[in-house]
C-alpha positions as CSV (number, residue, x, y, z in Angstrom):
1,X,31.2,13.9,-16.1
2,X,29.4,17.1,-15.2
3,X,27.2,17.3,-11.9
4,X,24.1,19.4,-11.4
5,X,21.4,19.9,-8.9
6,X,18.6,17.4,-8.7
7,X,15.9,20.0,-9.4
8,X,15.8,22.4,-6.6
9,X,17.4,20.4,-4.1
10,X,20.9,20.3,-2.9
11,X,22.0,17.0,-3.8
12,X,24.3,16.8,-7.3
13,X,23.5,14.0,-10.0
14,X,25.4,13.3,-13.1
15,X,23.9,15.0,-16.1
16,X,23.0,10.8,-17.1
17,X,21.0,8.6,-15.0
18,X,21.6,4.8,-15.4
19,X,18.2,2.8,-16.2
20,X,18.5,-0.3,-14.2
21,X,14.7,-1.6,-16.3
22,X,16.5,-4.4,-18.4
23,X,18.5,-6.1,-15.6
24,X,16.9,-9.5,-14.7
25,X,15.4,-12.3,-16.5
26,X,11.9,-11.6,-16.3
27,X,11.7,-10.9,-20.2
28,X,13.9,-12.1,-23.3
29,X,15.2,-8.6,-24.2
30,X,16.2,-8.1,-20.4
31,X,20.6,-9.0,-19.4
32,X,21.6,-11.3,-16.8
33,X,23.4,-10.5,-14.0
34,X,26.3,-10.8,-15.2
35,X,25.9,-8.2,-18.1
36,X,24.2,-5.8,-15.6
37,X,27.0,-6.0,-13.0
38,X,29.4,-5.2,-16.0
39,X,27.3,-2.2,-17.2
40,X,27.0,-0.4,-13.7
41,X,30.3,-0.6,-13.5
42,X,31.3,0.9,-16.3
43,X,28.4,4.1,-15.2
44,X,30.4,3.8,-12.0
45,X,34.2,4.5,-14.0
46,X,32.7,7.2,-15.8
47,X,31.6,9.0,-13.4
48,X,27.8,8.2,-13.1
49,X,26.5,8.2,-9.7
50,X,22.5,8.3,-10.3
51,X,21.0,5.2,-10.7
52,X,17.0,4.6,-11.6
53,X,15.0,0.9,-10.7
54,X,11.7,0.3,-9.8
55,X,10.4,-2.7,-7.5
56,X,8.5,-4.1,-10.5
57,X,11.8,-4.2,-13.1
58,X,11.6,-8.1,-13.5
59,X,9.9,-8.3,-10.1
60,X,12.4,-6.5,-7.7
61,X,15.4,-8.5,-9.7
62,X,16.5,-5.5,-11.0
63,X,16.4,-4.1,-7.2
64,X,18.6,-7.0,-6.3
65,X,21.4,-6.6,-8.9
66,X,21.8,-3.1,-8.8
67,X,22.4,-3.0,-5.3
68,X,25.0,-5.8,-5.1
69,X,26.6,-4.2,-8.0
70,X,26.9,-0.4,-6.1
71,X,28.3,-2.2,-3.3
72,X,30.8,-4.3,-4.8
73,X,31.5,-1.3,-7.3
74,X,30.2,1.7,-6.1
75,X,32.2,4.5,-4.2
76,X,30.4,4.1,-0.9
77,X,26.7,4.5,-0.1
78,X,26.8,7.9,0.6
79,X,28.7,9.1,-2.8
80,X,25.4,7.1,-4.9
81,X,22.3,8.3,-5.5
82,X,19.7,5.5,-6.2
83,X,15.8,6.2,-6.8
84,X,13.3,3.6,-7.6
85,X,9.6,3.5,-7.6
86,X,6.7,2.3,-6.3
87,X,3.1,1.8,-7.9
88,X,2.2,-1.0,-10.5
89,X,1.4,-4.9,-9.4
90,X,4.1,-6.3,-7.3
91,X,1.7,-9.5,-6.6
92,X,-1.5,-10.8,-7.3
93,X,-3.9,-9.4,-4.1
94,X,-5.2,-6.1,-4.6
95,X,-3.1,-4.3,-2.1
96,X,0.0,-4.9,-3.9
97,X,-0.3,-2.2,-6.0
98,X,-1.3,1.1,-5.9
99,X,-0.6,4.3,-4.1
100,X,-2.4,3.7,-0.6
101,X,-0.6,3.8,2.8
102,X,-0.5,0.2,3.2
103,X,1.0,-0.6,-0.1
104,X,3.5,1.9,0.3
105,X,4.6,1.3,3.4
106,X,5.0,-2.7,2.2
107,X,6.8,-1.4,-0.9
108,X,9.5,0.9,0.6
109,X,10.8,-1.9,3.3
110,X,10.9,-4.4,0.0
111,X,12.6,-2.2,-1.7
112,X,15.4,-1.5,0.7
113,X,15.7,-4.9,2.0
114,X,16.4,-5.6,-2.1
115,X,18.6,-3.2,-2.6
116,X,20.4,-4.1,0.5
117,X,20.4,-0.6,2.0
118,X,18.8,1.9,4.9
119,X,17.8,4.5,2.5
120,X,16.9,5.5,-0.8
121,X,18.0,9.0,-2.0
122,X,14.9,9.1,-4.2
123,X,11.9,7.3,-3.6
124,X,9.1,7.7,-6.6
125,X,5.8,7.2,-7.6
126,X,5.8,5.6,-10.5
127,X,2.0,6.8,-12.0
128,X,-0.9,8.8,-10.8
129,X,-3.4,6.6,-8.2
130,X,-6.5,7.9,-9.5
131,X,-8.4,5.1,-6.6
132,X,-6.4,6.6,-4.2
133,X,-7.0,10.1,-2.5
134,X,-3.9,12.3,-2.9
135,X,-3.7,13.1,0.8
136,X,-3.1,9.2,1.7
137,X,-0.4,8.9,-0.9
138,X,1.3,12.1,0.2
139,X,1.0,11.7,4.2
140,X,2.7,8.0,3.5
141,X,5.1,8.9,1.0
142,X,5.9,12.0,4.2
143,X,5.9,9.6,6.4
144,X,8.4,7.8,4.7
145,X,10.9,10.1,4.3
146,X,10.4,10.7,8.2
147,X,11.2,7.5,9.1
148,X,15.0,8.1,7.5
149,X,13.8,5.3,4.6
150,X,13.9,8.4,1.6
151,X,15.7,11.8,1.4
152,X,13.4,13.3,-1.8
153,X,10.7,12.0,-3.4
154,X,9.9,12.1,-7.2
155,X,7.0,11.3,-9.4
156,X,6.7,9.9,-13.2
157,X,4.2,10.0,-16.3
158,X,1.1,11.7,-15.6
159,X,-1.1,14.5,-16.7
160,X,0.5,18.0,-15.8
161,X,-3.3,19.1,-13.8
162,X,-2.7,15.5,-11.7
163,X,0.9,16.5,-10.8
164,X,-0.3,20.3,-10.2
165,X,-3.0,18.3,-7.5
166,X,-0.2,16.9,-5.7
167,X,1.7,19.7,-5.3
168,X,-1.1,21.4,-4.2
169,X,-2.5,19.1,-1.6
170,X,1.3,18.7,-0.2
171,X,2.0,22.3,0.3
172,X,-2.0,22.9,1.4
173,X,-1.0,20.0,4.1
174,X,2.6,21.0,4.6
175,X,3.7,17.3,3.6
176,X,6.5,16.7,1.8
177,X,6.6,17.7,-2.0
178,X,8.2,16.0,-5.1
179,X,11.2,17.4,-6.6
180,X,11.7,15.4,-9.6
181,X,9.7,14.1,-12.8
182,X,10.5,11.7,-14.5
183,X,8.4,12.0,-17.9
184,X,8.1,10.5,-21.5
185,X,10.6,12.9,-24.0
186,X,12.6,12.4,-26.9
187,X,12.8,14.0,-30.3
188,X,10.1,11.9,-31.8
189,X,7.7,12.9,-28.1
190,X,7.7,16.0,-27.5
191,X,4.3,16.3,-26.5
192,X,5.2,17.0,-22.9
193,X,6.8,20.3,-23.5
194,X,3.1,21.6,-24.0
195,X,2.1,22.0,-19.9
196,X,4.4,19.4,-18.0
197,X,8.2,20.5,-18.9
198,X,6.7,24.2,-18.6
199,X,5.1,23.3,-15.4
200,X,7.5,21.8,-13.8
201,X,10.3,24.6,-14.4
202,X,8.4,27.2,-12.8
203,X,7.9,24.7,-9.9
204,X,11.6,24.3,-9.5
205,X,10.9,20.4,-10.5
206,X,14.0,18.8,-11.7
207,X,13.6,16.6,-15.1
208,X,14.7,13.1,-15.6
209,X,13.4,12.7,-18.9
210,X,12.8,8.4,-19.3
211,X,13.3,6.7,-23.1
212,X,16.0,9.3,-24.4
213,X,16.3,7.7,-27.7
214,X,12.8,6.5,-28.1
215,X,13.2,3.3,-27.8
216,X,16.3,2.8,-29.6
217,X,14.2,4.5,-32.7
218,X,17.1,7.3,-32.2
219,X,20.2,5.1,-32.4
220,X,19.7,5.6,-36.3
221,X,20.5,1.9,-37.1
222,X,16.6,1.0,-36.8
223,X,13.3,1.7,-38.8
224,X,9.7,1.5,-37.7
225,X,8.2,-1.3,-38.4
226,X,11.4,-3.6,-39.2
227,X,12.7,-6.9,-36.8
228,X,15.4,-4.0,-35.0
229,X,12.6,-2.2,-34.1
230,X,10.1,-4.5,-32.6
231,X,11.6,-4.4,-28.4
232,X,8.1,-4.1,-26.2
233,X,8.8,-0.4,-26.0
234,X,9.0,0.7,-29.4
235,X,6.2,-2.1,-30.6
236,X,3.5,-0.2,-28.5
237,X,4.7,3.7,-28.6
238,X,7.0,4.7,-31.8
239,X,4.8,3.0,-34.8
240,X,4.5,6.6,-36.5
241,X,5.2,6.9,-40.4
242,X,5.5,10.3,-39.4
243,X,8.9,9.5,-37.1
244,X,10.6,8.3,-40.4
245,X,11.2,11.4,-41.1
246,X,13.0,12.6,-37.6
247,X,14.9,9.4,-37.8
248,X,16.8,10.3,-41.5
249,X,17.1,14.3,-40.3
250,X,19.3,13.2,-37.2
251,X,20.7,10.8,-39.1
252,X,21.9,13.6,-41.3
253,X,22.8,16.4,-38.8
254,X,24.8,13.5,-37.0
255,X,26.5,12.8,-40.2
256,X,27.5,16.7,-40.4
257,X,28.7,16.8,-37.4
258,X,30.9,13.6,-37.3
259,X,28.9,11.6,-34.5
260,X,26.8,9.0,-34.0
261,X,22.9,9.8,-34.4
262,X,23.1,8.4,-30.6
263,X,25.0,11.6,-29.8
264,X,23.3,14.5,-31.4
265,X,19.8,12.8,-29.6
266,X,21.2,12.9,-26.3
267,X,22.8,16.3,-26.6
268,X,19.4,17.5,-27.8
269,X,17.9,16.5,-25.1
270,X,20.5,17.8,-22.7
271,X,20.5,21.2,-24.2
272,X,16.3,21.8,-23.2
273,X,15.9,24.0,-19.3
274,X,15.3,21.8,-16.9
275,X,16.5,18.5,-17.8
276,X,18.8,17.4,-14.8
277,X,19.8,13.6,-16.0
278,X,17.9,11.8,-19.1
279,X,17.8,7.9,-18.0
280,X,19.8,6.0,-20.1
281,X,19.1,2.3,-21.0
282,X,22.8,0.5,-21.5
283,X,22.6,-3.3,-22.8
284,X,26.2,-2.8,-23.9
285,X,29.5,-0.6,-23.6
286,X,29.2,1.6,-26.6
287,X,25.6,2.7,-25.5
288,X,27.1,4.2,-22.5
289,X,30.1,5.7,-24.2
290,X,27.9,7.6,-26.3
291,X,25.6,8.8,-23.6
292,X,28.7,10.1,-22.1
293,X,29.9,12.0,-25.4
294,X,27.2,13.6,-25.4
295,X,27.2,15.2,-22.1
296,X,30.6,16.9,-23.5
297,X,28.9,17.7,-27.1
298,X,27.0,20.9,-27.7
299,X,24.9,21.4,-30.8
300,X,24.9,24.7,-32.8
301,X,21.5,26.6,-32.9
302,X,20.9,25.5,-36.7
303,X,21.3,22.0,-35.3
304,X,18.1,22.4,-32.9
305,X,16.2,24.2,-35.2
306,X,16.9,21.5,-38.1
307,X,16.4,18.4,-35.1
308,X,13.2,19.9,-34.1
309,X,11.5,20.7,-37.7
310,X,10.0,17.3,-38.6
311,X,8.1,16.8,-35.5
312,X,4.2,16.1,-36.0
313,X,2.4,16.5,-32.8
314,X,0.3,13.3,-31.8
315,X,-1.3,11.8,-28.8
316,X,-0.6,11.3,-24.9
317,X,1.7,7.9,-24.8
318,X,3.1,6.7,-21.6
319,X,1.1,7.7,-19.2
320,X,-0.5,3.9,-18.4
C-alpha cells in the first residue's frame, strides 16, 4: 500500500479510503455486522488505514461497527485515520440537522461516543447549509477542533463558488479551513473537473473522490437499466444511454490489458492531480482486492485518452 499526504496537511492516508456507508441494517442492500467487521479487517491487512462514515449511515450504525471493528482490529488509535460527517437528519426536530452550532456541537459528541473514541482525525461536513450563515458553521466546526474532538476538517458535494465562500469567510475570520473534499467523480461524472477538482488543487485541497466505480456501473458485469443495476445509487444518478458506451470502452481496455474493468477504473481515477484516496465501497473480498491492484497498476497514456473519449457532459448530480 502507498501513503500520501492528506491534501496539504501532514498526516499520511492510504492512496484508498474504506466507505463504511453499507454497514448496518437500515436498508436491504446494507451488510450486517458481521460482514462489516470481516471487510475492515481485511482494509486493515492490506494496509488501509483511512476509513470514511457519517452519523446518518444507517443512523450512526455504521459509526458503531466501524469503531468496534478498528479497535478489535485496528493497529492502535493513533496509527487510524477515521473521518465522518455531519449534516443531513439525524432525528425528526428541526435542530437535528443542519450546519448550525447547536447541531454540530450535538453531532460531534454523538459521533465520538459511537465510534467509541476522543477524536476524530477528520471531521466533515457532509453538504452546503444554505439556512445557515457560513461564519456559524465555521466558528463551530473551529471550535471543535479546539476542544481536541477533530484534527482537520473536510467538506463534501457542493458547488465550487459555495466551497470558495467557505474558504473565504475562514481565512477572512482566521478560523479553521477545510483540507479535504470529498466530491462526486468517476469516469461516467466527470463534471467536477470543470471548477471544483481545478479549484481545489490550487487551494492545496486534498481529494477523496466518493462512488469510484459509479455505482458499481464500472465493475463491467452491470448495464443501465437491468436488475444488477438498480442499488439506490445507481437507480437515481447513472440512468444515462450515453454511459453505455463508457461501460463497453473500459470493458475493452481492461480486456487489453489483462484486468478486471474494476482495475483500469480505479487506476483512472488514481492517476488524475490531486486525488489523495477514492472511497471505496467493499460488500465482499474481491472488491477490495481489486481496489488494491489498482493502487499498484499504472495505465499507459493511450489508455486515458481511449477511457476518457466517450464521455458526454450532463448535469450537476450529487450535490443534494
Amino acid at each position: 500500500m502507498d501513503y500520501v499526504r492528506l491534501g496539504s496537511t501532514g498526516v499520511k492516508v492510504s492512496r484508498l479510503c474504506l466507505g463504511c456507508m453499507s454497514f448496518g441494517s437500515a436498508y436491504e442492500w446494507m451488510i450486517n455486522e458481521e460482514a462489516s467487521r470481516s471487510i475492515i479487517r481485511q482494509a486493515v491487512e492490506a494496509g488501509i488505514n483511512f476509513f470514511d462514515t457519517a452519523d446518518v449511515y444507517s443512523r450512526g450504525q455504521s459509526e458503531e461497527i466501524t469503531g468496534r471493528a478498528l479497535k478489535e482490529f485496528g493497529p492502535g488509535r493513533d496509527r487510524v485515520v477515521i473521518a465522518t460527517k455531519v449534516y443531513f437528519p439525524m432525528g425528526d426536530d428541526p435542530n437535528q440537522r443542519g450546519l448550525s452550532r447547536k447541531h454540530i456541537m450535538h453531532a460531534i459528541d454523538d459521533s465520538l461516543r459511537r465510534l467509541g473514541t476522543d477524536y476524530v482525525d477528520l471531521y466533515q461536513i457532509h453538504r452546503f447549509d444554505s439556512d445557515t450563515p457560513v461564519e456559524e458553521t465555521l466558528q463551530a466546526l473551529t471550535d471543535v477542533i479546539k476542544a481536541g474532538k477533530a484534527r482537520y476538517i473536510g467538506a463534501s458535494s457542493m458547488y465550487a463558488w459555495q466551497f470558495a465562500k467557505l474558504l473565504y469567510a475562514a481565512d477572512k475570520n482566521h478560523l479553521t479551513r477545510f483540507v479535504t473534499m470529498q466530491n462526486h467523480y468517476n469516469l461516467i461524472y466527470r463534471e467536477e473537473e470543470r471548477e471544483m477538482i481545478p479549484f481545489c488543487r490550487d487551494q492545496g485541497i486534498g481529494l477523496i473522490p466518493w462512488s469510484p466505480l459509479a455505482g458499481g456501473i464500472l465493475l463491467g458485469n452491470r448495464r443501465r437499466n437491468t436488475a444488477r443495476s438498480q442499488g439506490p445509487i445507481t437507480r437515481e444518478r447513472y440512468l444515462r444511454k450515453e454511459d453505455d458506451a463508457m461501460v463497453d470502452v473500459l470493458a475493452q481496455v481492461a480486456e487489453r490489458r489483462g484486468e478486471k474493468p474494476a482495475v483500469t477504473a480505479l487506476a483512472w481515477i488514481l492517476s488524475k492531480q490531486g486525488v489523495v484516496a477514492p472511497i471505496i465501497g467493499a460488500y465482499k473480498p474481491n472488491h477490495l482486492e481489486d481496489a488494491v491492484k489498482a493502487v499498484e497498476t499504472r495505465l499507459a497514456p493511450e489508455d486515458i485518452v481511449a477511457l476518457e473519449k466517450p464521455y458526454v457532459p450532463q448535469g450537476i448530480v450529487g450535490h443534494v
